[in-house]
C-alpha positions in Angstrom: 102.8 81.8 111.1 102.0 84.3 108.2 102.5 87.7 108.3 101.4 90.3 105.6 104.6 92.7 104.8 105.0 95.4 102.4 107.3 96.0 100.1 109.4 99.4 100.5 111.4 101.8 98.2 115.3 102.2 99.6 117.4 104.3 97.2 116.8 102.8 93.7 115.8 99.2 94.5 112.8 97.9 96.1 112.9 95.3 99.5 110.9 93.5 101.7 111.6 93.9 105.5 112.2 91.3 108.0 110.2 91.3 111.5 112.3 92.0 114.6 111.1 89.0 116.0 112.2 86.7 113.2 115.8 88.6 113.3 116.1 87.4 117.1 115.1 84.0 116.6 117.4 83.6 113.4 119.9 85.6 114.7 120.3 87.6 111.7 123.0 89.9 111.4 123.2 92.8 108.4 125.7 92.3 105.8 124.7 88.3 106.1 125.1 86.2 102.6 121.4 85.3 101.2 120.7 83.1 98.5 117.4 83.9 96.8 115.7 81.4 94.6 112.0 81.8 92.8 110.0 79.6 92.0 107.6 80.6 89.5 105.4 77.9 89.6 104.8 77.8 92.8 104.5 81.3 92.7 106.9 81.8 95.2 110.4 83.4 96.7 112.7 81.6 99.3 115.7 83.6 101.1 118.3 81.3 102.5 120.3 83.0 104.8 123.9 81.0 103.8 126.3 79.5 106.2 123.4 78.9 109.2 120.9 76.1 109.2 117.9 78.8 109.2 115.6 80.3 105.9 112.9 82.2 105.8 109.7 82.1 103.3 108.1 84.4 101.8 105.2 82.9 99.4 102.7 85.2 97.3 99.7 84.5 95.0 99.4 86.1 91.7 97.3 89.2 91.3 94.1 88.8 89.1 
């Protein structure tokens, strides 16, 4: 399933949020370990949410 999300301004940095849904069905918890890795080939970014066999994708295409 894709899903079109924004990225938001929080304090200094920038983020992307997660949907409530996808939160229940990983069972994601704040202050979880995440291992980001981009792949700028591919043009995209993978979060791996470390210590539980779940990830989430989140793939873009480059602006014109």
């Amino acid at each position: 399933m894709t899903q079109i999300r924004k990225v938001i301004k929080t304090g200094n940095s920038l983020a992307i949020t997660i949907p409530s849904k996808a939160i229940k069905d990983f069972n994601i918890k704040e202050g979880d370990p995440v291992s980001l890795s981009v792949n700028r080939t591919k043009v995209s970014i993978r979060y791996t949410f470390s210590g539980h066999p779940r990830q989430l994708s989140l793939m873009s295409s480059p602006k014109n």
